[in-house]
N, CA, C and O atoms as a GROMACS GRO file, in nm:
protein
  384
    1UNK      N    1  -0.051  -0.914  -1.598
    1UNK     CA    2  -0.087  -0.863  -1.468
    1UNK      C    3  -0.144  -0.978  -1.386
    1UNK      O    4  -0.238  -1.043  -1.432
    2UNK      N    5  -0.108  -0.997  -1.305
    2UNK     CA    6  -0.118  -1.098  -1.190
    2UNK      C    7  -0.188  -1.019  -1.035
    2UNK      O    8  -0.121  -0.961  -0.950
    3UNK      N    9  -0.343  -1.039  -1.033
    3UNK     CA   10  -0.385  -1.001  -0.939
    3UNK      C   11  -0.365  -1.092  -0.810
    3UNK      O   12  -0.389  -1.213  -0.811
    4UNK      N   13  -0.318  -1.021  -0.698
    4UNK     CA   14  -0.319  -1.091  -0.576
    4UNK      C   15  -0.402  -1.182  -0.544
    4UNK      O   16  -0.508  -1.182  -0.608
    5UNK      N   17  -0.388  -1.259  -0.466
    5UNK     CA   18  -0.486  -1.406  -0.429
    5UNK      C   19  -0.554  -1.322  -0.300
    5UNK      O   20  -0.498  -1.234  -0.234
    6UNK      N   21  -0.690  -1.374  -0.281
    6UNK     CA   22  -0.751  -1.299  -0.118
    6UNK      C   23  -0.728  -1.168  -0.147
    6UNK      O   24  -0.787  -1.171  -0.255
    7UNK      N   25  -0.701  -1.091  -0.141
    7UNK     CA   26  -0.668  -0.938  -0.143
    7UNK      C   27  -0.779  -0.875  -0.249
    7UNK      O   28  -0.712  -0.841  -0.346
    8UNK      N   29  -0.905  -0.847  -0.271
    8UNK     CA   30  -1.017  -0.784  -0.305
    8UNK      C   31  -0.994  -0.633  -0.342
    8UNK      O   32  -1.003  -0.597  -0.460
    9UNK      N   33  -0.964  -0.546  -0.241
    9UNK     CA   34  -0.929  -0.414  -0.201
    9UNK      C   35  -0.825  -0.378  -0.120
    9UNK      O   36  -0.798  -0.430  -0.011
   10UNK      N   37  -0.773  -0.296  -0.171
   10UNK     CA   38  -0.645  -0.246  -0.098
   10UNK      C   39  -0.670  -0.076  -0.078
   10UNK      O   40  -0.720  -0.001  -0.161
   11UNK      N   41  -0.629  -0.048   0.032
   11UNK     CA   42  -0.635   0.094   0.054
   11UNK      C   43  -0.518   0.184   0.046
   11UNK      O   44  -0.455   0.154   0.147
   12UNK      N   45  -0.462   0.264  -0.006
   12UNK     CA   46  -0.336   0.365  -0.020
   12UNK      C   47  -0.401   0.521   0.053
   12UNK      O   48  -0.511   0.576   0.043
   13UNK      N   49  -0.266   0.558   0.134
   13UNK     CA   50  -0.277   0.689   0.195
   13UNK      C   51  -0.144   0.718   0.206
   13UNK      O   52  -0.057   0.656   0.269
   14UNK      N   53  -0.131   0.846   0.120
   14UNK     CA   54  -0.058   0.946   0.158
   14UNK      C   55  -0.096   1.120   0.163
   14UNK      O   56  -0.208   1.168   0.176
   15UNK      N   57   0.072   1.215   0.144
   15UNK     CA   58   0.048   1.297   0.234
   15UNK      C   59   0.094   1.376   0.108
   15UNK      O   60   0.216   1.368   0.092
   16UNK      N   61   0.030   1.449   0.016
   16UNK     CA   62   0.137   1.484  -0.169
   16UNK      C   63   0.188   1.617  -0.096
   16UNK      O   64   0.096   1.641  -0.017
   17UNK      N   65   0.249   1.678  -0.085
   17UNK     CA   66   0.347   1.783  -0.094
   17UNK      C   67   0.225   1.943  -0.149
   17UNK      O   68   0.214   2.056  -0.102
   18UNK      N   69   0.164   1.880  -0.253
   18UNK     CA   70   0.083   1.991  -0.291
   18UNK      C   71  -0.062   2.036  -0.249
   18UNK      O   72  -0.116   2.131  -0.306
   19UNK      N   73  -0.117   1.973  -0.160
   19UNK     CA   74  -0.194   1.964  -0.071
   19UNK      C   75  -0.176   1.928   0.088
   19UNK      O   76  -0.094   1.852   0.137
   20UNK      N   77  -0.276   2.006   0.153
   20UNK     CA   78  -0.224   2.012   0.319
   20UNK      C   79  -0.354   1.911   0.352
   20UNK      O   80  -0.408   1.945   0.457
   21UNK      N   81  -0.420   1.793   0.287
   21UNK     CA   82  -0.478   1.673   0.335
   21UNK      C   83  -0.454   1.549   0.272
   21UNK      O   84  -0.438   1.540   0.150
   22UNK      N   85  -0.451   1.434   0.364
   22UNK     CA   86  -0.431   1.335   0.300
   22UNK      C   87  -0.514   1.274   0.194
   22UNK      O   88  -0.635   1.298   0.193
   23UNK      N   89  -0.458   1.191   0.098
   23UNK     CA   90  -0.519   1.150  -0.037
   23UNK      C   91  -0.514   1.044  -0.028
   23UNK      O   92  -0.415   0.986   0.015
   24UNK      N   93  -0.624   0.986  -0.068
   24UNK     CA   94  -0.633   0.802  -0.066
   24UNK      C   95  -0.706   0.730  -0.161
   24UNK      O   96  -0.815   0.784  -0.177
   25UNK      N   97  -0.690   0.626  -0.233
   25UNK     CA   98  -0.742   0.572  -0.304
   25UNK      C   99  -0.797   0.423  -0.247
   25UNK      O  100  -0.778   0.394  -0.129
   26UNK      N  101  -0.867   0.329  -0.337
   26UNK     CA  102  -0.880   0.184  -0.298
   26UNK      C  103  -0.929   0.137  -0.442
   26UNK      O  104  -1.000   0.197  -0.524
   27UNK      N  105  -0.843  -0.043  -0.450
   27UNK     CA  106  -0.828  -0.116  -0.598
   27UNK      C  107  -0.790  -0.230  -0.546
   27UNK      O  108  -0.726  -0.241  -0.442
   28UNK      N  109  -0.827  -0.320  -0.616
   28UNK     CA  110  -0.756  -0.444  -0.647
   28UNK      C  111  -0.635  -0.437  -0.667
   28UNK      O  112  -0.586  -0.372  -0.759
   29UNK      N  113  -0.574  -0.501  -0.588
   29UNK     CA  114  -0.386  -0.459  -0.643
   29UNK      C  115  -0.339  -0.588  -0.643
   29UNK      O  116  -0.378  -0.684  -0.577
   30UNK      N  117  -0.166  -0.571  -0.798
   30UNK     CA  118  -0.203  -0.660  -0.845
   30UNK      C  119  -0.048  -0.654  -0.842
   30UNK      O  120   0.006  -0.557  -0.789
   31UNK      N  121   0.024  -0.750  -0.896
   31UNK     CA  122   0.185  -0.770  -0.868
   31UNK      C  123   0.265  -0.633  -0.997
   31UNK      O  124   0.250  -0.636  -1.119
   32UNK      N  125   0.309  -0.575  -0.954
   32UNK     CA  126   0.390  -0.492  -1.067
   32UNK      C  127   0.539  -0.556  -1.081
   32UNK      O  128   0.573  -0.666  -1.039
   33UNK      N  129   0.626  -0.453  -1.156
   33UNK     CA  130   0.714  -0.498  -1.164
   33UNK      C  131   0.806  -0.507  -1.078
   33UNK      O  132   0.808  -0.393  -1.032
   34UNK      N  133   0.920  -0.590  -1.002
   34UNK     CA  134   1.047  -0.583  -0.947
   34UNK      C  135   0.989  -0.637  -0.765
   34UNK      O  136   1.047  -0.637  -0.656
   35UNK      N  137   0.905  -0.661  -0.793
   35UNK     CA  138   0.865  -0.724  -0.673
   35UNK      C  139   0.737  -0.653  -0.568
   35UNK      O  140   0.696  -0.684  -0.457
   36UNK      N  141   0.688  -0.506  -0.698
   36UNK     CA  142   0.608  -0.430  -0.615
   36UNK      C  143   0.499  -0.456  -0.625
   36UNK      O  144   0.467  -0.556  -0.691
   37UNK      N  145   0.400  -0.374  -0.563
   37UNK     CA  146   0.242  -0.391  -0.625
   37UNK      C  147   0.222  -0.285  -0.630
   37UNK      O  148   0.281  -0.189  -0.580
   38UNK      N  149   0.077  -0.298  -0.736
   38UNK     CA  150   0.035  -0.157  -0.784
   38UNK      C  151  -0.102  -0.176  -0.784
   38UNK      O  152  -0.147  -0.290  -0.795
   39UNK      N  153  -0.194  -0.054  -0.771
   39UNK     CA  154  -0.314   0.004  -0.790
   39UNK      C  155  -0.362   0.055  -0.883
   39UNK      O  156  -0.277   0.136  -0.919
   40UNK      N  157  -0.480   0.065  -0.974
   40UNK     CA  158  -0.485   0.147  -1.061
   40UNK      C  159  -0.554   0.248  -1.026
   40UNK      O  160  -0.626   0.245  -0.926
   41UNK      N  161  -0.540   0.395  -1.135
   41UNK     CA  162  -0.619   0.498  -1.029
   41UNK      C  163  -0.617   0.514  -0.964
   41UNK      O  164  -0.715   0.481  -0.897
   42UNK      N  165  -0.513   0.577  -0.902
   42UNK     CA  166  -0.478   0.607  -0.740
   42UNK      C  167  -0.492   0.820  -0.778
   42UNK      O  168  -0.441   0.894  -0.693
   43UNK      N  169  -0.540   0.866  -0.867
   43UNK     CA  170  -0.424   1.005  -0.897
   43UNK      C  171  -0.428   1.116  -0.773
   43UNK      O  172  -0.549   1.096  -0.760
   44UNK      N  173  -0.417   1.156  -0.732
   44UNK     CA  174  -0.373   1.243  -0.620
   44UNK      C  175  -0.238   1.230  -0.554
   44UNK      O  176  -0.175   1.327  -0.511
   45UNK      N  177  -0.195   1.097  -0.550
   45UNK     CA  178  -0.086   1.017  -0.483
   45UNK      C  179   0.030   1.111  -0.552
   45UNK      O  180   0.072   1.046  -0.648
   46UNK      N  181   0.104   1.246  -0.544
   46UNK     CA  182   0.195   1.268  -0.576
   46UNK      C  183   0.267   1.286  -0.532
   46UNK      O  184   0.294   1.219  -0.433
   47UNK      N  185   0.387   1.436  -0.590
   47UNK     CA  186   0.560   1.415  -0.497
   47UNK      C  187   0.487   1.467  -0.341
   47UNK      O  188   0.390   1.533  -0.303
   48UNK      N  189   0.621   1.378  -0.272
   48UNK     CA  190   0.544   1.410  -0.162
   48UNK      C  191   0.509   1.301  -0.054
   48UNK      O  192   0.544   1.288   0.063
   49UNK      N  193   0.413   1.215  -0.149
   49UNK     CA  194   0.291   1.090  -0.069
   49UNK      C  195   0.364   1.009  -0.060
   49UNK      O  196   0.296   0.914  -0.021
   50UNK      N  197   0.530   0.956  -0.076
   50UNK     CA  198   0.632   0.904  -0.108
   50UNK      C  199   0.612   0.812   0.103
   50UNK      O  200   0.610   0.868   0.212
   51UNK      N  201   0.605   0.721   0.081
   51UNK     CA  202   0.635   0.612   0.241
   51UNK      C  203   0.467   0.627   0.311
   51UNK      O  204   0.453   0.630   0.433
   52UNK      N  205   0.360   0.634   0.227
   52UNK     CA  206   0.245   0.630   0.244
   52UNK      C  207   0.247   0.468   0.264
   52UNK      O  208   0.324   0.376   0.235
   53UNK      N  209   0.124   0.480   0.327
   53UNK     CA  210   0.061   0.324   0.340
   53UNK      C  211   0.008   0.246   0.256
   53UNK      O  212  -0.012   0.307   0.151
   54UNK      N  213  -0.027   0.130   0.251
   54UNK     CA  214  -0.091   0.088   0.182
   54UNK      C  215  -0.130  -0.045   0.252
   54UNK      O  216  -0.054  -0.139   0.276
   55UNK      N  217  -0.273  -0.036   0.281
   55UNK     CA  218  -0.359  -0.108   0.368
   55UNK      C  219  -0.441  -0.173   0.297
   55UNK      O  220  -0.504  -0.149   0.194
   56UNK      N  221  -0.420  -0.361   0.449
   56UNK     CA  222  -0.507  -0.473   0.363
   56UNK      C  223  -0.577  -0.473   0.473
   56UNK      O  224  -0.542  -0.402   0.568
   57UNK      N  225  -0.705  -0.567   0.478
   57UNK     CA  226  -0.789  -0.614   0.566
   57UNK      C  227  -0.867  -0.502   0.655
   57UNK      O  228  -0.923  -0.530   0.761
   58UNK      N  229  -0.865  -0.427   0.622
   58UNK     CA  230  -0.987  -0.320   0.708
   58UNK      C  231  -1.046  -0.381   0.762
   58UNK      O  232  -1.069  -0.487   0.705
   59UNK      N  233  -1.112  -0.362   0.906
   59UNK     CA  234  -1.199  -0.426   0.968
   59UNK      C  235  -1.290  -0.322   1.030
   59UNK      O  236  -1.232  -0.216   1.052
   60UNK      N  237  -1.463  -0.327   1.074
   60UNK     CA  238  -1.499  -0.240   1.107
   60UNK      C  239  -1.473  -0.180   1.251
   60UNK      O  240  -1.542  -0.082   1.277
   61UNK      N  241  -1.410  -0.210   1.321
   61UNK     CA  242  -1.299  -0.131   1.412
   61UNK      C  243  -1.241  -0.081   1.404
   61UNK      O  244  -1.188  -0.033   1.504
   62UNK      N  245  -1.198  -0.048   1.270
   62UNK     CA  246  -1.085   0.096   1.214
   62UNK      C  247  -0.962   0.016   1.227
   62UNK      O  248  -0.866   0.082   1.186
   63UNK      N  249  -0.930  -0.094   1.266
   63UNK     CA  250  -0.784  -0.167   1.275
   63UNK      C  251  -0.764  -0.238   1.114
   63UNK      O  252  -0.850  -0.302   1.054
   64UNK      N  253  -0.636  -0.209   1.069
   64UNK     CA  254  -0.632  -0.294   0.956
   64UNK      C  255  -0.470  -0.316   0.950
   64UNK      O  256  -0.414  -0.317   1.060
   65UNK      N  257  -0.399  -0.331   0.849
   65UNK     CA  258  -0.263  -0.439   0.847
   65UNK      C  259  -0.172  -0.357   0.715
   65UNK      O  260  -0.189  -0.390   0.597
   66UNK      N  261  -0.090  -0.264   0.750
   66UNK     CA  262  -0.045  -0.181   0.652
   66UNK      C  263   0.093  -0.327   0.613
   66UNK      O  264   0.134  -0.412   0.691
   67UNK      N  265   0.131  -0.307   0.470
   67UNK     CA  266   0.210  -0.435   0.423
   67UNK      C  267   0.267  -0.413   0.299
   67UNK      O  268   0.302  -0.496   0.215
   68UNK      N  269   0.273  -0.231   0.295
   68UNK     CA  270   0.373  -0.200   0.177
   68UNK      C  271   0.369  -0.043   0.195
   68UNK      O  272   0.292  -0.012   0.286
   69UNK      N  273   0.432   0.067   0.134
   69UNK     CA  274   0.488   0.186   0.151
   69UNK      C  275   0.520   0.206   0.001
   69UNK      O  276   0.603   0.155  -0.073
   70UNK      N  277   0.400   0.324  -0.022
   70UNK     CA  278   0.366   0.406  -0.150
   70UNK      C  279   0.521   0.455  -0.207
   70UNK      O  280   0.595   0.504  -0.122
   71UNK      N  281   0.566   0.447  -0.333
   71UNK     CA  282   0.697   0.470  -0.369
   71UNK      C  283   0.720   0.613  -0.487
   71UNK      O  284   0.814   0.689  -0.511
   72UNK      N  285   0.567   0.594  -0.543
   72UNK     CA  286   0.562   0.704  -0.692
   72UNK      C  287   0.438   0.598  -0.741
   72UNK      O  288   0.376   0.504  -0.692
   73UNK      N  289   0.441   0.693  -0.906
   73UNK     CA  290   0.330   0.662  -1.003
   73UNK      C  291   0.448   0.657  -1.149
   73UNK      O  292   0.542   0.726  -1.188
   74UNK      N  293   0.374   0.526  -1.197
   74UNK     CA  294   0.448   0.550  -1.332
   74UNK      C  295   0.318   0.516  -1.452
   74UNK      O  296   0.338   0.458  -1.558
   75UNK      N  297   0.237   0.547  -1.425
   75UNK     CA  298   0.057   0.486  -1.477
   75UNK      C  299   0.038   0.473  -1.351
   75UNK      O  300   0.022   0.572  -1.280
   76UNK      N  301   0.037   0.348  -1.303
   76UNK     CA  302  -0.065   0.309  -1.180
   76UNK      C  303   0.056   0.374  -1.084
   76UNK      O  304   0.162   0.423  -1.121
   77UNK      N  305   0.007   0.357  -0.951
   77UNK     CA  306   0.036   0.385  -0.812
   77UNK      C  307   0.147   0.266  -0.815
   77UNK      O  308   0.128   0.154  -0.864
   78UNK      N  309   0.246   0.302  -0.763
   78UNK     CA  310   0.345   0.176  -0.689
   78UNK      C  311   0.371   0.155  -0.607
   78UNK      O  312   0.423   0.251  -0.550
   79UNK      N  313   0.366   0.041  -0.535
   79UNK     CA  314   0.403   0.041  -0.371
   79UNK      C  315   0.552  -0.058  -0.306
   79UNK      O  316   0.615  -0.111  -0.398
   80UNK      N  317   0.579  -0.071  -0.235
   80UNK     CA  318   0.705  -0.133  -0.150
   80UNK      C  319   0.638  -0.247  -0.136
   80UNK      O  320   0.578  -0.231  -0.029
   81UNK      N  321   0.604  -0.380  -0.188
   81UNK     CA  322   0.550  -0.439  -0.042
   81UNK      C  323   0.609  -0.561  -0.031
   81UNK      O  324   0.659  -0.640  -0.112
   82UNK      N  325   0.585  -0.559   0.131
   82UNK     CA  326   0.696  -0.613   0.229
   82UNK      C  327   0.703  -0.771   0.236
   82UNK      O  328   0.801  -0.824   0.290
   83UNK      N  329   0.591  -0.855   0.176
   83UNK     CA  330   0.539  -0.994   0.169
   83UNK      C  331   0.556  -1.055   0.271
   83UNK      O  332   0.460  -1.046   0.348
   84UNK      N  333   0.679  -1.145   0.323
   84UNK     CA  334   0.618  -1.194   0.428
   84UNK      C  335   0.710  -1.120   0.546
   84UNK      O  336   0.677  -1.125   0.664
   85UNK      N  337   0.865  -1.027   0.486
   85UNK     CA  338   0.944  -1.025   0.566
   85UNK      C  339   0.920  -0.931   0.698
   85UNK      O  340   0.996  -0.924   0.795
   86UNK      N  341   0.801  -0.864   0.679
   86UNK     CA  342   0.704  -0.768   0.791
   86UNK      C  343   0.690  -0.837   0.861
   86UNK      O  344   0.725  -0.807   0.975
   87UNK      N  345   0.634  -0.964   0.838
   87UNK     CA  346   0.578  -1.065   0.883
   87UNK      C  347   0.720  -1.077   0.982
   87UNK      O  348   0.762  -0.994   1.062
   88UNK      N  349   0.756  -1.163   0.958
   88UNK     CA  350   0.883  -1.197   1.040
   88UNK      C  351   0.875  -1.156   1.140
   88UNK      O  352   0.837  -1.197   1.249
   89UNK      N  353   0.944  -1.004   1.070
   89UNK     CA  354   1.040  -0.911   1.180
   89UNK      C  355   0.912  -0.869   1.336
   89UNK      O  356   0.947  -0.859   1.454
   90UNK      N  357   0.743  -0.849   1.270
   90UNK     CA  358   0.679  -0.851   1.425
   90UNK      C  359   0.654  -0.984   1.509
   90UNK      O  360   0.624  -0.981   1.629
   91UNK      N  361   0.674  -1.135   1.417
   91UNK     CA  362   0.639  -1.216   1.470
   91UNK      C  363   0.762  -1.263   1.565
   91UNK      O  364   0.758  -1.315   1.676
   92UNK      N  365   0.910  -1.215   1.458
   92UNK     CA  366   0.998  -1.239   1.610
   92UNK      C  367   1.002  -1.148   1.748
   92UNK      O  368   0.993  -1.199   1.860
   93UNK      N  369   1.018  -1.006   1.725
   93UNK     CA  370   0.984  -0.916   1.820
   93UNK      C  371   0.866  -0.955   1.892
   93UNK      O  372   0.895  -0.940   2.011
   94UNK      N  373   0.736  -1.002   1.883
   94UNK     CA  374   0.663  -1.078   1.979
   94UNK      C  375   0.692  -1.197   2.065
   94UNK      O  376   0.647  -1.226   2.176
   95UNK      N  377   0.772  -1.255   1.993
   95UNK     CA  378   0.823  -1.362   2.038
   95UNK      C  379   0.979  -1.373   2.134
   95UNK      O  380   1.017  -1.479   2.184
   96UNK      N  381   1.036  -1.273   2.143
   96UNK     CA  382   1.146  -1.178   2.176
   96UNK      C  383   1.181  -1.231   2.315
   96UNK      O  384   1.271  -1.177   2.380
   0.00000   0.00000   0.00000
C-alpha cells in the first residue's frame, strides 16, 4: 500500500440507494489497484453512492477540489481518480 504524497485526508460523498441522505467518510487514501485510490472505512458508501465525490484540500470556506468519483467497495472504498488528466481538461478550458 502506497499512501499518497501531501494528501493527509480525503473526503468521500455519496448518495447509497438505501438511504434518502448523503453518506460520507474521511482517510488517508492510498493508491489501490489499476490506477484507483482507496479509503479505508468508508461503510455506508453502498449500491447506489456509485459517481460520488471524493474530495482533497478542504478549505475553511467550504471550497475544496473533487479529483476522483466513488466506483464500489471491495474491503476499502474505491475511487476513479482522475490524476492529472482533470487537471488538463480545466486548465485548457480556462485557457480556451
Amino acid at each position: 500500500m502506497r499512501v499518497l504524497p501531501r494528501i493527509l485526508a480525503a473526503h468521500a460523498i455519496g448518495l447509497p440507494g438505501s438511504v434518502d441522505y448523503a453518506v460520507w467518510c474521511e482517510g488517508q487514501p492510498y493508491d489501490g489497484p489499476s490506477g484507483g485510490v482507496q479509503i479505508r472505512n468508508c461503510n455506508g458508501l453502498s449500491g447506489g453512492a456509485s459517481g460520488g465525490s471524493f474530495i482533497v484540500n478542504c478549505q475553511p470556506d467550504g471550497s475544496a477540489v473533487q479529483t476522483a468519483s466513488y466506483f464500489g467497495s471491495w474491503g476499502d472504498s474505491s475511487f476513479a481518480y482522475y490524476r492529472d488528466v482533470a487537471w488538463q481538461v480545466y486548465n485548457g478550458a480556462q485557457n480556451a
